[in-house]
C-alpha positions as a Markdown table, in Angstrom:
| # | Residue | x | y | z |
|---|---|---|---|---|
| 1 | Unk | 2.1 | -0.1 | 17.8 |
| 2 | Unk | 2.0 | -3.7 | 18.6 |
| 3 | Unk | -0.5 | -5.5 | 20.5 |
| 4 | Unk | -0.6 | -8.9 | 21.9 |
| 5 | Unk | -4.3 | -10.8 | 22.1 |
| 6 | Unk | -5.8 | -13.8 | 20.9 |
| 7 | Unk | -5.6 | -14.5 | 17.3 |
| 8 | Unk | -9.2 | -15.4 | 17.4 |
| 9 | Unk | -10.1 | -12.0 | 18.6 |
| 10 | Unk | -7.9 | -10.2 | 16.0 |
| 11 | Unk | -10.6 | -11.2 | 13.2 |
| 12 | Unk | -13.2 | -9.4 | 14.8 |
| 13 | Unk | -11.6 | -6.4 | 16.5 |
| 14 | Unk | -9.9 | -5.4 | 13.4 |
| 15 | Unk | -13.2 | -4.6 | 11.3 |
| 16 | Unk | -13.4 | -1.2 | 10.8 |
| 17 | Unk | -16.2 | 1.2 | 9.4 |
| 18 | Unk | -15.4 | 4.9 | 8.1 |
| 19 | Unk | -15.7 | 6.7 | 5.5 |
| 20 | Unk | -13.6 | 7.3 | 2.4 |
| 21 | Unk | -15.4 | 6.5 | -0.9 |
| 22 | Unk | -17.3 | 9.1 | -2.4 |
| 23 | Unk | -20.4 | 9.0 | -4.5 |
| 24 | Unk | -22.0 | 12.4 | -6.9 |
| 25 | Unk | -25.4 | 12.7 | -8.0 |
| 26 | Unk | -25.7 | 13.3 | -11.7 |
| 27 | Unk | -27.0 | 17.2 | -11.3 |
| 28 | Unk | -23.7 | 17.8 | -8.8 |
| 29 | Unk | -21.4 | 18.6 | -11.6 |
| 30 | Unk | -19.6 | 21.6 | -10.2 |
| 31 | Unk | -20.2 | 20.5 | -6.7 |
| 32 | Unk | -17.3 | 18.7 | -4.4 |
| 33 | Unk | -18.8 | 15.6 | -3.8 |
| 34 | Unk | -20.2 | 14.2 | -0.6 |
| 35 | Unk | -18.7 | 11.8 | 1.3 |
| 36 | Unk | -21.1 | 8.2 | 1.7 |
| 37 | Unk | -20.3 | 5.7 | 4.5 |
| 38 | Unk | -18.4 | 2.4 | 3.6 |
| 39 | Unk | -18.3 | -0.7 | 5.5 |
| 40 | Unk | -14.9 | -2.5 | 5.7 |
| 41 | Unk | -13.7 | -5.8 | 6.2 |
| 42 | Unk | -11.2 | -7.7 | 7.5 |
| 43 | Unk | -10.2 | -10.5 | 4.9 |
| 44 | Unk | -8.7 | -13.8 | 5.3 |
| 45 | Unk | -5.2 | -13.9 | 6.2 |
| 46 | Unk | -2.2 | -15.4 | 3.8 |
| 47 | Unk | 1.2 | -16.2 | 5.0 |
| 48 | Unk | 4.3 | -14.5 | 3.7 |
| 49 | Unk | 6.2 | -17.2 | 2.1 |
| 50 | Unk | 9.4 | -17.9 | 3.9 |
| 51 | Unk | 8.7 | -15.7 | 7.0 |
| 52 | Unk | 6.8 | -16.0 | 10.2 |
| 53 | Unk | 3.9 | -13.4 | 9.2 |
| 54 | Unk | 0.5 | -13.6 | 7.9 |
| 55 | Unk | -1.0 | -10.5 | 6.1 |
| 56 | Unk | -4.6 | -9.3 | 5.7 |
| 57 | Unk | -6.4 | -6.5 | 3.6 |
| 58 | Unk | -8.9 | -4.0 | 5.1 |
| 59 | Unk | -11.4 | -3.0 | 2.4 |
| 60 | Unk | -14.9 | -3.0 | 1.3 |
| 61 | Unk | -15.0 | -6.5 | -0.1 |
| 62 | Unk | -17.7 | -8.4 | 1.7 |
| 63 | Unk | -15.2 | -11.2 | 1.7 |
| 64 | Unk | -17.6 | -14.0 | 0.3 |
| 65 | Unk | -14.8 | -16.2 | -0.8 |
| 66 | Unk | -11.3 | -16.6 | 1.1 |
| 67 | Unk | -8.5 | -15.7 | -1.0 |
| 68 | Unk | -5.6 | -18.0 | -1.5 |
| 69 | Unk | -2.1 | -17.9 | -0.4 |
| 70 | Unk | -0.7 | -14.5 | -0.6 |
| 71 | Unk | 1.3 | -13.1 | -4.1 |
| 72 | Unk | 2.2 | -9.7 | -4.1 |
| 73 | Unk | 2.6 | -9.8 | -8.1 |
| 74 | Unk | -1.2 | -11.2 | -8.0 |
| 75 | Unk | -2.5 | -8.9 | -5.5 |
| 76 | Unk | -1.0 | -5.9 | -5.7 |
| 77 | Unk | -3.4 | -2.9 | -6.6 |
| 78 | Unk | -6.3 | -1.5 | -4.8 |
| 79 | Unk | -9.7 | -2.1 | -6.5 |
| 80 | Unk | -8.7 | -5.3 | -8.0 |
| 81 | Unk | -11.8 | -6.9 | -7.0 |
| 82 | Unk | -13.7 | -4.1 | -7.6 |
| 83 | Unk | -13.4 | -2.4 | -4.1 |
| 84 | Unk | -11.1 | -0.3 | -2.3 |
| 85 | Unk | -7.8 | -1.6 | 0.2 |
| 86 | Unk | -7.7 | 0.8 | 2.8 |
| 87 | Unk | -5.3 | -0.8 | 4.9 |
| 88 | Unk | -2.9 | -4.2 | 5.3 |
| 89 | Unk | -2.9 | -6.1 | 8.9 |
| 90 | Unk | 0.0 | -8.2 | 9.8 |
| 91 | Unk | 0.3 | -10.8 | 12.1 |
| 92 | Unk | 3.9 | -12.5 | 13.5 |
| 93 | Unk | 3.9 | -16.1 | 14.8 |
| 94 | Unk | 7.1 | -15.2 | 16.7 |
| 95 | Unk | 5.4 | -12.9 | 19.0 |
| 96 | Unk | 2.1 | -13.2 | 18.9 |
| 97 | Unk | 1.4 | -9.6 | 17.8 |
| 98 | Unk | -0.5 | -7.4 | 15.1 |
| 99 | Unk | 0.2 | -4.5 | 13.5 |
| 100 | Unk | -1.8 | -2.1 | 10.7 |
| 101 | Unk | 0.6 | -1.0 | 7.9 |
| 102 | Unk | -1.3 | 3.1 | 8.8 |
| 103 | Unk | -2.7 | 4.2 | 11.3 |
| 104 | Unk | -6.3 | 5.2 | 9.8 |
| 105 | Unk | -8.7 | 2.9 | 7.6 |
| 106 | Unk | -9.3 | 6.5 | 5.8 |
| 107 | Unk | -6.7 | 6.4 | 3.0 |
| 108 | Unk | -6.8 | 4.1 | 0.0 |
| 109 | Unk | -3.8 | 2.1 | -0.3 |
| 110 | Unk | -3.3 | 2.1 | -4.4 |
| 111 | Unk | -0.1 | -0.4 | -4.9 |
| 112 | Unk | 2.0 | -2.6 | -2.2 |
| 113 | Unk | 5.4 | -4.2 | -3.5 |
| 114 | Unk | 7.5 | -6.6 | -2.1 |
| 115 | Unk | 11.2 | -5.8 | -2.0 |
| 116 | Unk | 12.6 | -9.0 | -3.5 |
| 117 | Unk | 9.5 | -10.2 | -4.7 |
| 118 | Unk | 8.7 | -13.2 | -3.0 |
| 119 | Unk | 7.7 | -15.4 | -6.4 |
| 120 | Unk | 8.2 | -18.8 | -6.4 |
| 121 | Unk | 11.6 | -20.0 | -8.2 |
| 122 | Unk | 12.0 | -23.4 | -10.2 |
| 123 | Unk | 15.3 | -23.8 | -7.3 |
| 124 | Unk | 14.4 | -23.3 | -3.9 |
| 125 | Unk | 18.4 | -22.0 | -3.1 |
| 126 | Unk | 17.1 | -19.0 | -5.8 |
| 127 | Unk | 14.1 | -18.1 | -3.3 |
| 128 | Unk | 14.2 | -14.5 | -1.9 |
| 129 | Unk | 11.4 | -13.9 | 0.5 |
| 130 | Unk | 9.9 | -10.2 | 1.3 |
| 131 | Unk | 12.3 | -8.5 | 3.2 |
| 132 | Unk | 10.6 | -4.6 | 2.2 |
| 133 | Unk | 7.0 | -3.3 | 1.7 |
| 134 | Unk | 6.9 | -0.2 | -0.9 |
| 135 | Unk | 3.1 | 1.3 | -1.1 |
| 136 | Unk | 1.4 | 4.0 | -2.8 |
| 137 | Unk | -0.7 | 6.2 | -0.5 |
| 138 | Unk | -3.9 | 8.4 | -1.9 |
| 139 | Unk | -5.0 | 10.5 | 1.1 |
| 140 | Unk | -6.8 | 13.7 | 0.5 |
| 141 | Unk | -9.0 | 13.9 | -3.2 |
| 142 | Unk | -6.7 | 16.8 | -4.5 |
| 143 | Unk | -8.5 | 16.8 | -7.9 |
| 144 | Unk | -11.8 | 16.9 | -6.4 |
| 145 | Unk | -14.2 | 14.1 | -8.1 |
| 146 | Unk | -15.1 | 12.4 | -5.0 |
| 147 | Unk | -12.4 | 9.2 | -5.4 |
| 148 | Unk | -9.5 | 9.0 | -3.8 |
| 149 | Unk | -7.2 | 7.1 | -6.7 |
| 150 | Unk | -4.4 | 7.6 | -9.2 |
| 151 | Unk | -5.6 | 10.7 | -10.3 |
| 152 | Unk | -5.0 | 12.6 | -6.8 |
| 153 | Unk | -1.8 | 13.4 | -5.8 |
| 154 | Unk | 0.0 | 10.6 | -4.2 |
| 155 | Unk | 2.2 | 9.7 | -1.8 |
| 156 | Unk | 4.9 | 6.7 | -1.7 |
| 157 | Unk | 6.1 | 5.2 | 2.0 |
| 158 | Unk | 8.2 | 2.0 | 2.8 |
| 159 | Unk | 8.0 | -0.8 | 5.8 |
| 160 | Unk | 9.4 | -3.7 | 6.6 |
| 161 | Unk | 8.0 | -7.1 | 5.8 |
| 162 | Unk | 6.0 | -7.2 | 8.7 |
| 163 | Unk | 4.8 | -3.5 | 8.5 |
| 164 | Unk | 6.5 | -1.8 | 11.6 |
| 165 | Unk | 7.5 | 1.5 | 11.5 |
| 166 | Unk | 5.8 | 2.8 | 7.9 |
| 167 | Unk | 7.6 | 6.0 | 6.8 |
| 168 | Unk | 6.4 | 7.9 | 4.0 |
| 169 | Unk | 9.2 | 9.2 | 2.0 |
| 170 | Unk | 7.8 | 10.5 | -1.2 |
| 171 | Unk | 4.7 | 13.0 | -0.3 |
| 172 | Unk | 2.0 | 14.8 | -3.0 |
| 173 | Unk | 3.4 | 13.5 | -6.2 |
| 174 | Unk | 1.5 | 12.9 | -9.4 |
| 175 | Unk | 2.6 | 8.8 | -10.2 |
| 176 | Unk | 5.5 | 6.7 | -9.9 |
| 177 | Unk | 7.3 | 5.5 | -12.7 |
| 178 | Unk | 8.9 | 2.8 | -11.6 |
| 179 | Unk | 11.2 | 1.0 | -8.9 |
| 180 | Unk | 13.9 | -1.2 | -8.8 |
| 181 | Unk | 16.0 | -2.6 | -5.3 |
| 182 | Unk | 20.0 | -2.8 | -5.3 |
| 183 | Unk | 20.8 | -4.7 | -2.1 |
| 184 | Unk | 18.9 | -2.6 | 0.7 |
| 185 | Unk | 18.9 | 0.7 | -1.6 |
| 186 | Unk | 15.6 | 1.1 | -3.1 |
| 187 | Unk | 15.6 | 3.3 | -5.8 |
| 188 | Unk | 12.4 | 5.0 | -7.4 |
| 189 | Unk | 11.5 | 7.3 | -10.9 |
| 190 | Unk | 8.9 | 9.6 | -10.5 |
| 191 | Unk | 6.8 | 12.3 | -12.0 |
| 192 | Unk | 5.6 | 15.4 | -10.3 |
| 193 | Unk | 5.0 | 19.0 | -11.3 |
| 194 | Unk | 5.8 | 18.2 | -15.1 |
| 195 | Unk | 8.9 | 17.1 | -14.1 |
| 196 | Unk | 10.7 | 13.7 | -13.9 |
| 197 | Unk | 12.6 | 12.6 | -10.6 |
| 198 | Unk | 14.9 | 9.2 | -9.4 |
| 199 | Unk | 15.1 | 8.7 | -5.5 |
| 200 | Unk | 17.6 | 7.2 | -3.4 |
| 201 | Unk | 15.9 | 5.4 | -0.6 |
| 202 | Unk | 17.9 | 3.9 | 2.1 |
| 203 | Unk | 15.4 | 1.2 | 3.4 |
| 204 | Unk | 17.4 | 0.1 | 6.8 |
| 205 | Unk | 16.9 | 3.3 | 7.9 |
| 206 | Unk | 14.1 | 4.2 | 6.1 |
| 207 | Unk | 15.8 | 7.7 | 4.4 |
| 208 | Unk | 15.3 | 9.7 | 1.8 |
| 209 | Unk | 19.2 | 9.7 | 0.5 |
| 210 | Unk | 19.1 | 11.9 | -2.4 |
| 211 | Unk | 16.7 | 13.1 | -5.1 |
| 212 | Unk | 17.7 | 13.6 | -8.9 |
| 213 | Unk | 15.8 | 15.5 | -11.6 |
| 214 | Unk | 15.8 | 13.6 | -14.9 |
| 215 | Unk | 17.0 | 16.0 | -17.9 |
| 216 | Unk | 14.9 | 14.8 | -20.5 |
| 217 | Unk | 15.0 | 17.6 | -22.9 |
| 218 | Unk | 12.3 | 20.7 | -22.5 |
| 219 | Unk | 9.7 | 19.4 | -24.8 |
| 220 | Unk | 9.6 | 16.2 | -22.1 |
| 221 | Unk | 7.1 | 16.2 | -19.4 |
C-alpha cells in the first residue's frame, strides 16, 4: 500500500517499536526464551543510483551517524552494524509516495540483493541500475534460542526496485546457496530438508516457474 504525505512527516511516522529480539538468562537453558522489547529506527535515506527512489532501513540502530549513499554489495546483511533490519522503506520522487518492503517491523530481514547489482562501472554505458529486490526472510525462531537468524528456517521473497508488491516464493527453507539473474529470470540453489534444490523464478510476474532437485550423489547433503 502506498501513501502520499509530506516527506518531512515520513521520518517520523515511520518509527516503529515491537518486539522481535530475544534475550535468555543464563539458568533458562531448557526454557524457550522470552521475548524483550526493542526500539526501532528509522535511518537516513540513500538514493538508488539511476532511479527515482530513496531507500531506508528499520532497525535497532540508534542511528548516531547517517550512512552514506546506498550500495547493496556494502549493506546487504542484517546485523552488520551490530543490530537487527527488520524492515526497508522506499520512497519515489515520481509520486510522492512510500512504501515498507513487509508489512510488520516483526521479522528480521537477513540479506537484500539487487537484481543487476547497481555497482558503479569504470563506463557509464556499462551501468545497470536495480531493476529487482531478492531478500531473505527469518519469521518465526523455529530452532528455539530466542534469535530470529540464519539458523531458523528461512524464507526467500522478491520485489521490485521500489518494493511494491513483495511476494515470497521460497517458504521454511534451511539457507540459500546462491543466485544468479538471466534477463528477468532469476534463478536460485537452495538447501532444505538435507536436500539440494535450483528454482526458476519469473520476476515480471513474480512466479515460482519450476523447482529442480540437485542429484548430488547420496552421501551429499
Amino acid at each position: 500500500m502506498q501513501y502520499r504525505i509530506p516527506f518531512l512527516v515520513i521520518l517520523i511516522s515511520l518509527i516503529g517499536v515491537g518486539c522481535n529480539r530475544f534475550t535468555q538468562s543464563p539458568n533458562s537453558a531448557g526454557i524457550e526464551a522470552t521475548p524483550q522489547p526493542v526500539e526501532k529506527h528509522l535511518s537516513a535515506f540513500r538514493p538508488i543510483e539511476g532511479t527515482s527512489y530513496m531507500i531506508a532501513d528499520i532497525s535497532g540502530n540508534p542511528q548516531t551517524e547517517e550512512r552514506g549513499s546506498f550500495s547493496p554489495f556494502r549493506w546487504i546483511e542484517s546485523g552488520y552494524s551490530g543490530y537487527e533490519i527488520y524492515n526497508f522503506v522506499f520512497f519515489s520522487s515520481e509520486t510522492e509516495t512510500f512504501n515498507r518492503l513487509l508489512p510488520t517491523n516483526e521479522y528480521v530481514v537477513l540479506q537484500i540483493v539487487g537484481l543487476p547489482s547497481g555497482t558503479p562501472t569504470d563506463k557509464p554505458e556499462d551501468f545497470e541500475s536495480v531493476r529487482w529486490w531478492l531478500y531473505v526472510l527469518a519469521k518465526t525462531d523455529t530452532d528455539k534460542n530466542g534469535i530470529l537468524d540464519y539458523k531458523d528456517k528461512i524464507t526467500i521473497g522478491v520485489t521490485d526496485v521500489g518494493g511494491n508488491s513483495p511476494t515470497e516464493l521460497i517458504p521454511y527453507i534451511d539457507s540459500m546457496l546462491g543466485n544468479m539473474l538471466k534477463d528477468d529470470t532469476l534463478f536460485v540453489i537452495y538447501h532444505s530438508l538435507d536436500k539440494n534444490y535450483v528454482a526458476k523464478t519469473d520476476l515480471p510476474g513474480r512466479t515460482l516457474v519450476s523447482t529442480n532437485e540437485m542429484n548430488l550423489g547420496e552421501d551429499v547433503k
